[in-house]
C-alpha distance (Angstrom), angle and dihedral (degrees) to the residues before:
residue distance angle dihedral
X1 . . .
X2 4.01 . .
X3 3.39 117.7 .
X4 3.98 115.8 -124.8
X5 3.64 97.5 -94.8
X6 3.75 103.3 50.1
X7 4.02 91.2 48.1
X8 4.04 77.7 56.4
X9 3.37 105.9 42.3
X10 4.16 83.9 45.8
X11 3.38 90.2 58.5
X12 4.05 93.7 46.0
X13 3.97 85.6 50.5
X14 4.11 89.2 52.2
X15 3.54 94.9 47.6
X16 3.55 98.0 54.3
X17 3.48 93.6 47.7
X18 3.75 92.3 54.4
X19 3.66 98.4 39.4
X20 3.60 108.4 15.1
X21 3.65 131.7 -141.0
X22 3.76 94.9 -38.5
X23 3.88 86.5 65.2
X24 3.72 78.4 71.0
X25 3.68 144.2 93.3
X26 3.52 112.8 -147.6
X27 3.53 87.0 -114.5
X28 4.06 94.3 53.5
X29 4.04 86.3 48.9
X30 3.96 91.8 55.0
X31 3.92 91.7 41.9
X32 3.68 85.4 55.1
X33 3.62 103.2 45.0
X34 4.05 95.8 49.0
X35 4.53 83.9 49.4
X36 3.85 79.1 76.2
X37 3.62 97.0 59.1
X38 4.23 100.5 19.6
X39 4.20 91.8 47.6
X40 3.59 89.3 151.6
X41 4.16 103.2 51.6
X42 3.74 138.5 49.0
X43 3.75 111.7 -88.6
X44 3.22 109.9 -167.3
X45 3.39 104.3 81.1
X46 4.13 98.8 48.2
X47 4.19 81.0 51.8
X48 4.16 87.4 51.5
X49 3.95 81.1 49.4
X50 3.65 102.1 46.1
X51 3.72 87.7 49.5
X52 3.58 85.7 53.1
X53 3.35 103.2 54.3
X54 3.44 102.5 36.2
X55 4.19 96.1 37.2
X56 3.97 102.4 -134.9
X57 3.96 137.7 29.5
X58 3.61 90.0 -114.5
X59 3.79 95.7 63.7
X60 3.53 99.9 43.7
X61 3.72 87.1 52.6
X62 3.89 83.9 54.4
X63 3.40 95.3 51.5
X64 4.13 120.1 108.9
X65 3.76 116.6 -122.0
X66 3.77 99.0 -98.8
X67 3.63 92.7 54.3
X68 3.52 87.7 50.5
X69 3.57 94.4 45.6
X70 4.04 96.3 57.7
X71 3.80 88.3 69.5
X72 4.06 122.6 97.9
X73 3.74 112.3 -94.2
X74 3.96 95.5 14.6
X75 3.82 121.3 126.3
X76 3.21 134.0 171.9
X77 3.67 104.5 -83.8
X78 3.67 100.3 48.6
X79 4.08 81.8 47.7
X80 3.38 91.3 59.8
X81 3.66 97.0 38.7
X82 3.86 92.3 63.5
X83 3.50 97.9 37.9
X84 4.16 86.5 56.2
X85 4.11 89.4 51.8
X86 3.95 89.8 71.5
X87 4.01 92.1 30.3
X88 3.85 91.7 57.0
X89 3.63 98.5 34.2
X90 3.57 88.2 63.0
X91 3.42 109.1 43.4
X92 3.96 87.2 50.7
X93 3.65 88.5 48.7
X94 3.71 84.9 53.2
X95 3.96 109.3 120.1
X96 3.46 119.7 -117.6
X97 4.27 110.9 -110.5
X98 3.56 112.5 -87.1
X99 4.22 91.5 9.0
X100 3.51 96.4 99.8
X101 3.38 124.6 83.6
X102 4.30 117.5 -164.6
X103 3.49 109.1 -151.2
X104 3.51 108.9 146.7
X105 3.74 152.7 11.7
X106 3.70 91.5 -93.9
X107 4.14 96.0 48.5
X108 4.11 84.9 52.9
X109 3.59 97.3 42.2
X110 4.20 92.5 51.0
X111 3.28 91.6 47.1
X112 3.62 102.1 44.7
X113 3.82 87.8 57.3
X114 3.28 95.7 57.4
X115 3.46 89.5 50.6
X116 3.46 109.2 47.8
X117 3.97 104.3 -1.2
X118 4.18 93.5 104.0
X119 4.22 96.5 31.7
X120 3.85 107.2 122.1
X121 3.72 90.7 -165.6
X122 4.22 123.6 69.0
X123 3.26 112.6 -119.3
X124 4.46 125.4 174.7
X125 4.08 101.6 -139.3
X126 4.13 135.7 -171.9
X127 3.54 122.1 -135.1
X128 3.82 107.5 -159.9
X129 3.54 119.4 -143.1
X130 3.53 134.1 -167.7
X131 4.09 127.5 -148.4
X132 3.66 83.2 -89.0
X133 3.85 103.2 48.6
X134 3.93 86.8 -103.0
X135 3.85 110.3 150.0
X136 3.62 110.4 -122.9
X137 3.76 102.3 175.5
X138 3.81 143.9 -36.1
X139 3.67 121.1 -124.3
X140 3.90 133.0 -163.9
X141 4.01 109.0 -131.2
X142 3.65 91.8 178.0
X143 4.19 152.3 -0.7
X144 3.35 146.6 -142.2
X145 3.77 115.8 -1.4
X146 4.12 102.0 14.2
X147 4.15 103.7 -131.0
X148 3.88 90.3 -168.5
X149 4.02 90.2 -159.8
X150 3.45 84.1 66.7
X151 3.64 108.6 57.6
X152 3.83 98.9 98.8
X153 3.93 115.4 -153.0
X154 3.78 91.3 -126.5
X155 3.99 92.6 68.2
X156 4.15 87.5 57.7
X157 4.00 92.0 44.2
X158 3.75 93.5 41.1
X159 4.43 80.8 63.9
X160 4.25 96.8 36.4
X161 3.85 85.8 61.2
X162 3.18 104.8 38.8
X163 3.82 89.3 52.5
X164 3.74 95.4 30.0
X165 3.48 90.6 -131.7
X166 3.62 127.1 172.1
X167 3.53 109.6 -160.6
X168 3.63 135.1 31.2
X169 4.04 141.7 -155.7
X170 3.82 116.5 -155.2
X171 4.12 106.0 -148.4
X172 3.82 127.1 174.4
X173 3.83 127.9 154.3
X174 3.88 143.1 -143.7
X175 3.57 114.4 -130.7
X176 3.45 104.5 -153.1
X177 4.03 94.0 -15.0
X178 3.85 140.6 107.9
X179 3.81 121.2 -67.7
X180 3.72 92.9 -123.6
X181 4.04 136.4 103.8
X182 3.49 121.7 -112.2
X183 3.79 122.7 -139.5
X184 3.98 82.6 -97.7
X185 3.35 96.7 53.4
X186 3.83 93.8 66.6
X187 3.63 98.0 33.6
X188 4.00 88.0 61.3
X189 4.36 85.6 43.9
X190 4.03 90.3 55.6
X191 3.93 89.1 37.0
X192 3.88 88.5 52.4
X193 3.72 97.6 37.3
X194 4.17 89.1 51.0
X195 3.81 80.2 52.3
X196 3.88 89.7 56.7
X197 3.63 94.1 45.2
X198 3.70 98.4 59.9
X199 3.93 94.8 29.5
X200 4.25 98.9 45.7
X201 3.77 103.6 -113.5
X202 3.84 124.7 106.9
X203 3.71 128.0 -136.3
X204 3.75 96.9 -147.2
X205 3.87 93.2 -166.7
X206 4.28 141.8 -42.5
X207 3.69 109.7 -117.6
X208 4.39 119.7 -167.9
X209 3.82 104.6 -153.8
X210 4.11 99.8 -160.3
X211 3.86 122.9 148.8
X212 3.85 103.1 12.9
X213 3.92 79.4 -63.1
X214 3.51 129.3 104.2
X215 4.41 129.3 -152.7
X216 3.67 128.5 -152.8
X217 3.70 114.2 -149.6
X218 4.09 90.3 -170.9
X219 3.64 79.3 53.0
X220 3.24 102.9 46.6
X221 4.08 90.4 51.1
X222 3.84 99.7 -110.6
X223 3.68 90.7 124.7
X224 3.22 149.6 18.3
């Protein structure tokens, strides 16, 4: 005879596979994912508590392992587990070189979610554009803690040439900060776009990503 929790966690396995993840509460989803790593305990409440703590399935799926890891009833594999669900999904969500086609705001913004949305670490990025909006590659300029001052122009030329790229996006995020641009922020976007001028690219626009929530600077008028 089946103990309690595997006739329940059978019947959270069937009813994903016959309705799929929007036969789910978020809560049902996260009970389900940490069965695969916690096969021998009850679930449900640790996914109640990481929801909790953390307010939404999104950012607990965003979180790192050691944050993870500091709450009741989480070890290392179910840590690692979660933290791979947003790692994964992102990297197959990934477009393929020269696939992807930036049009508008909304194409930028999506994608730069994905992208950068659940990174605990700053990071300044590229996106490499050809005369037709195509994205040729992405690029990291910079990690950790961004000091704009110095980002030196050669490390973005170095990546236009090599891709012969025509246009670029500037992109860094806030983990955990304010969606706004510091004084630093545009300084590097008119040092950059000067750059462009003189050298035939075009930085189209620097976007921060912080807070699920993403800023235009071109937008917001602090450049040209």
């Amino acid at each position: 005879m089946k103990a309690p929790r595997e006739g329940h966690r059978e019947r959270l396995r069937r009813r994903y596979l016959q309705g799929g993840i929007k036969a789910f509460s978020d809560r049902d989803a996260l009970e389900l994912l940490l069965s695969y790593a916690i096969p021998r305990r009850d679930t449900r409440e640790l996914a109640h508590g990481l929801l909790k703590r953390f307010g939404s399935l999104r950012s607990v799926l965003s979180q790192p392992p050691a944050m993870l890891g500091t709450v009741p009833g989480m070890g290392e594999a179910a840590s690692v587990l979660l933290n791979l669900v947003t790692a994964v999904s992102s990297r197959a969500l990934r477009p393929v070189a020269g696939a992807m086609v930036i049009d508008s705001p909304e194409v930028v913004r999506e994608y730069l979610l994905s992208e950068l949305g659940a990174l605990r670490r700053e990071r300044l990025m590229a996106l490499l554009l050809d005369s037709g909006n195509r994205l040729l590659a992405e690029c990291v300029l910079e990690y950790g803690t961004v000091d704009r001052a110095s980002v030196h122009p050669r490390n973005l030329l170095e990546k236009v040439i090599a891709t012969g790229a025509t246009a670029v996006i500037l992109v860094h995020n806030h983990p955990g900060g304010a969606l706004r641009a510091s004084r630093e922020d545009v300084e590097l976007t008119r040092k950059l776009e000067e750059l462009g001028r003189s050298l035939g690219f075009r930085v189209l626009d620097h976007i921060i990503v912080a807070e699920g929530e993403t800023l235009s600077l071109r937008e917001e008028g602090l450049f040209s």
